[in-house]
N, C-alpha and C positions, 0 to 999 in steps of 0.2 A: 504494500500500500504506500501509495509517493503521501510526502511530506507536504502541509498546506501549505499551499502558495505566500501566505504572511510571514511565512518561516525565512530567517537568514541562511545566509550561505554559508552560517560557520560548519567545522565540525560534528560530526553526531558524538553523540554519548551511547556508548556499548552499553548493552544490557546483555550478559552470555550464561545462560542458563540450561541444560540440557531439556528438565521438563518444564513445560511453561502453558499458560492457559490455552486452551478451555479443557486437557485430560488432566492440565493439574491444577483443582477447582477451588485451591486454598493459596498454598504460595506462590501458585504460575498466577493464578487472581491477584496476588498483593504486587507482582511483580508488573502485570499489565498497568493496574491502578498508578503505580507507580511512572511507567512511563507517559500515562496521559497526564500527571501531574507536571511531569517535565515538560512536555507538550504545551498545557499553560501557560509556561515560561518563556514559550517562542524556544525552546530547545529543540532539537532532532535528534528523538530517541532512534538508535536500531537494536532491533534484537536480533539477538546470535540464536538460535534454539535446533531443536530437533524436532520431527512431527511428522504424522502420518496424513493428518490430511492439509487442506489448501487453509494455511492462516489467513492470505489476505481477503478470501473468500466467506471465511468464517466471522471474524471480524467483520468484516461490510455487509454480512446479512444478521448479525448481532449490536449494528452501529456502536461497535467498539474498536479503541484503537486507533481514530481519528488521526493523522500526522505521524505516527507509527512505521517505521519500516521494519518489515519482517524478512532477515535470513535463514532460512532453515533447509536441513538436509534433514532425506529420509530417513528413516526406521532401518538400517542396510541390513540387521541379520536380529533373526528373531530368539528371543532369551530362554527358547526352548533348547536352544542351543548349550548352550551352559559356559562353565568359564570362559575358553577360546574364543564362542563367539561375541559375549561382552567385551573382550578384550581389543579383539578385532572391528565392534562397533564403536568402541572409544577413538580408538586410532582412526579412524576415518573421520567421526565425529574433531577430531583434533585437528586434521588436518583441512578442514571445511574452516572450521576457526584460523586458522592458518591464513588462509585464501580470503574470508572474509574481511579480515584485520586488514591485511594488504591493501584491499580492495578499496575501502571505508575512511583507512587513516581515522580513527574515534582520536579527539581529543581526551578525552575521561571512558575509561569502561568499569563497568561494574562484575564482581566472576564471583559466582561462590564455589561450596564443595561440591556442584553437580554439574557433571564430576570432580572428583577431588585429585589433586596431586598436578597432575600434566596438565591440562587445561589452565590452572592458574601459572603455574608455571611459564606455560605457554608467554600468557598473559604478561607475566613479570618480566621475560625477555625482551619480548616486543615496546613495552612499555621504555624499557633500557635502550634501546636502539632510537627510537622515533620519540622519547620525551613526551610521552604523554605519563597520565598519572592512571591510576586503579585503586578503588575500592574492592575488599578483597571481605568477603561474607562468609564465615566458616560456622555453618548449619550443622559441622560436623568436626573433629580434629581427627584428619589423617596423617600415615597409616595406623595410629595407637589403636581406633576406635574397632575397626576391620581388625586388628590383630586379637583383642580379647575373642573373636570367634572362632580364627582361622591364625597359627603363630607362625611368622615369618621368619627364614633365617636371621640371623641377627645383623649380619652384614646387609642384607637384601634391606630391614628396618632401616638400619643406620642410614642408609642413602638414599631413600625414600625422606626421610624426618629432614635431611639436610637439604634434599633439593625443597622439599614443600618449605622450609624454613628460609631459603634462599628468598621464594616469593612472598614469605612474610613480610621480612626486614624490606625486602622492594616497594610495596603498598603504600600507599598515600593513608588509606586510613583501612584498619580495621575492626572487624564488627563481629559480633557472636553472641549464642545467646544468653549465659548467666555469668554470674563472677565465680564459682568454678570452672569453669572453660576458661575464661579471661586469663586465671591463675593457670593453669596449664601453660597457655600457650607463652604466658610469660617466662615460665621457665623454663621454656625452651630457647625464646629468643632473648630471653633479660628484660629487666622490671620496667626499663625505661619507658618501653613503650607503651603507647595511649591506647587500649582498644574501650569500643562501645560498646555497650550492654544492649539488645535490641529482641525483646522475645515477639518469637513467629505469632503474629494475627491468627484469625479465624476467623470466617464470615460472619456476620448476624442474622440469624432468621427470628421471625417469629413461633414461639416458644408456643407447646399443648400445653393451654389450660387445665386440662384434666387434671386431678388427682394422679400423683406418680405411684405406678406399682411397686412392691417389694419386691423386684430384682436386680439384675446384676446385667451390663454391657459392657461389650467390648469393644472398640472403633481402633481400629489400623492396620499395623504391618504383624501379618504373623510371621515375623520371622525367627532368627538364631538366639537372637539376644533378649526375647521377650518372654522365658521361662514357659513356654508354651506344655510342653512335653509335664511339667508338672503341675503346671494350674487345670490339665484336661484331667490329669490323675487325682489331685485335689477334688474335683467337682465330682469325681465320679465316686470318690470314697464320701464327699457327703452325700450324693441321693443312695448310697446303699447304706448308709447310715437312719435313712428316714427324710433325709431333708427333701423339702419341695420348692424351693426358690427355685424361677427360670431363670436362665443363661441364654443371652442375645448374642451373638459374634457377627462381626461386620468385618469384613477384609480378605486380605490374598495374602497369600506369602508362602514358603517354602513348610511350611509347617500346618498349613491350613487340613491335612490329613489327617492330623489329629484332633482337630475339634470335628469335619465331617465323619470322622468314624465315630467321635463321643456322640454326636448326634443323632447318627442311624442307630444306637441301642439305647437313648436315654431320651426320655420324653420329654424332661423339664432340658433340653439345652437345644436351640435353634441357628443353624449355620445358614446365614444370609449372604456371605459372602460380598465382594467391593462394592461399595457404593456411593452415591456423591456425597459431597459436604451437606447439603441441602438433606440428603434421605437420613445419613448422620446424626445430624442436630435435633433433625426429630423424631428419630429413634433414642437418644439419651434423653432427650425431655419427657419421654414418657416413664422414665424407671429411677429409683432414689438414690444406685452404686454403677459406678461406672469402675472397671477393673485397668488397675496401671502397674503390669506385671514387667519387671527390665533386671538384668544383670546390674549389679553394684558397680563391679571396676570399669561398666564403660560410660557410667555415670561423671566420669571425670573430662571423657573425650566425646559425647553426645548429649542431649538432651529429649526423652520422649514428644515430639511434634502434636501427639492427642491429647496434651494435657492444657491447652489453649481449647481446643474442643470442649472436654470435660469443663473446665471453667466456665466456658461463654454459655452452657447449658444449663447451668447452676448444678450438676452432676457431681454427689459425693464422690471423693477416689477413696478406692480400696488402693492403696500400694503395696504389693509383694515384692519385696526387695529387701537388701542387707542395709540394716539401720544405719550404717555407715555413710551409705550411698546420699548424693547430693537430692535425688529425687525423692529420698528418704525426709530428709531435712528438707525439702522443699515445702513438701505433704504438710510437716509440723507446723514450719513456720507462716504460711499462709492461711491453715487453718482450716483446712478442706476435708479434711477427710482421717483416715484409718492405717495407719502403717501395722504388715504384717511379715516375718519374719519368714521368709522361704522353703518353708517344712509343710510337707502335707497334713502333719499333726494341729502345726499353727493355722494355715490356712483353712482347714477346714471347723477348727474351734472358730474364726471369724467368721464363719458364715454364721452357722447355728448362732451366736448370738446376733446378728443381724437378723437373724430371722424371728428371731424371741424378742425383736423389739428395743435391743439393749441400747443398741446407737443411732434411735431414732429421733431426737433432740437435742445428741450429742455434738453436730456439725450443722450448722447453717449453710445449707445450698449455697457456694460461693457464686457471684457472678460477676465479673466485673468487666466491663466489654469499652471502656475505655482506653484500657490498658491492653486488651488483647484482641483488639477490632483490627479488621484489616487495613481501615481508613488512618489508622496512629500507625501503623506497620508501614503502610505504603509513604503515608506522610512523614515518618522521620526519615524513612531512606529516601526523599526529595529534599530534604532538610540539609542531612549531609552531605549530598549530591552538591547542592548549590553553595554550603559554604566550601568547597574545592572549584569550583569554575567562575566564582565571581571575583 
């Protein structure tokens, strides 16, 4: 989609992201928002991305995206594939950004960890050659985060950490989302430097009035890190203990086998499978626990993305995790909800008393959609944006 005609002839400002809206309906949303905010500005946003169908088609029959220019390469090999061929649709994907960059000459780009490592990297080189600047968005800390699932030589880490650290110290400004992360990545590159604090939005919907029932949901990624293997075994030792709470799951992931098998022999637990932000929000507005199941130690080098969800729903969190854990401490100090300790002993003594009523008073439906709207999301990364280009 070309650039409106009021627009200067300066520079664009990169926006490089791999998922971006309308498949990704949360942060590829905060990210469009974000460049029609630029757009405002009389700026000329491009976006770098990846996509399967016609953006600028999509866009102009959703009158979004106005002044917008969209570069995107296809889907090149499908993740049925498995490691090799991720691997090999990075690299292509890399080298598209390559071409683009070239292409474009961005005064300012923006990159986060999607993907992580090369792509910013990319980023930091290109930026060193042609004196532009980058904002550099780490949604995630790699390789640390990816190693607590999967451990890498150590040599193979070490040079992984120094090249992504190379494109640290290169960035104009950095951004992430808690001051655990912050602290992480500061000891890696030293204290000096400045990062932002900026936790991921959520859309707003209108919320079910209704009365919320006494169960339990789940909204995201099933994947490695989400204790999946034994919150399906938790669940299943309390309904053959007697318990009747249902269980809602929402999602896809590498592990989604285990809630569809818990499903096809247990009445009370229903596998929905992915859904939008929209079907999300009001499937958690109808039920009083929403479940925030994660590994501790990658707690240092990610942050669960559904707990912006859970909040903007007024959704109790149950937290399964090691009390150690930041998301642990999160739970507390916010005030939301139930920290429980990673034992199917524990976890299932949290249900039955959830279900007895015990911690139904206990926690005020957190909501606070000020702080975690996509409109403060999209708006401070316009905020930061312009103080680097004015």
């Amino acid at each position: 989609m070309s650039g409106k005609d009021t627009l200067t002839n300066s520079r664009p400002i990169a926006v490089i992201n791999r998922s971006f809206w309308p498949v990704s309906d949360v942060l590829g949303e905060g990210l469009l928002r974000f460049c029609e905010l630029l757009v405002a500005r009389d700026e000329r946003p491009a976006v770098i991305t990846q996509s399967k169908i016609n953006l600028d088609q999509e866009a102009a029959r959703g009158c979004r995206g106005e002044g917008v220019t969209f570069h995107y390469s296809s889907t090149f090999v499908s993740k049925q594939i498995g490691l090799i061929g991720r691997v090999i649709e990075l690299l292509l994907f890399s080298f598209f950004v390559i071409r683009t960059l070239l292409k474009i000459r961005p005064k300012l780009i923006y990159v986060s960890t999607d993907p992580p490592i090369l792509v910013p990297l990319i980023v930091a080189i290109y930026c060193r050659f042609f004196r532009s600047r980058f904002i550099y968005h780490l949604q995630d800390i790699h390789p640390e985060a990816a190693c607590v699932v999967t451990p890498l030589p150590k040599i193979i880490k070490r040079a992984l950490i120094a090249l992504d650290s190379f494109s640290l110290r290169q960035a104009s400004t950095l951004i992430t989302i808690n001051s655990v992360m912050a602290e992480t990545l500061r000891e890696r590159i030293g204290f000096e430097y400045d990062i932002i604090e900026l936790t991921n939005g959520f859309p707003m919907y209108a919320g079910d009035l209704a009365p919320r029932s006494q169960g339990f949901v789940y909204c995201g990624n099933l994947g490695r890190l989400q204790k999946i293997a034994l919150l399906s075994d938790a669940i299943f030792e309390y309904h053959r203990q007697g318990g009747t709470l249902e269980f809602h799951f929402a999602g896809d992931g590498v592990y989604k086998t285990y809630i569809e098998a818990l499903a096809s022999r247990d009445k009370f637990v229903h596998f929905i499978g992915r859904v939008t932000a929209e079907a999300a929000s009001s499937l958690l507005s109808r039920f009083e626990w929403a479940l925030l199941p994660i590994e501790g130690e990658v707690t240092k080098f990610a942050f669960p993305s559904k707990t912006a969800a859970y909040l903007a729903c007024g959704t109790k969190i149950m937290c399964i995790s090691e009390s150690w854990g930041s998301v642990s401490r999160w739970v507390d100090d916010v005030g939301c909800g139930l920290n429980v300790e990673p034992t199917i002993p524990e976890i299932v003594s949290a249900f039955q008393r959830i279900e007895r009523g015990l911690y139904r008073e206990s926690f005020a439906a957190t909501n606070t959609p000020d702080s975690i709207s996509l409109e403060t999301y999209s708006s401070e990364l316009d905020k930061i944006t312009m103080g680097l280009v004015q």
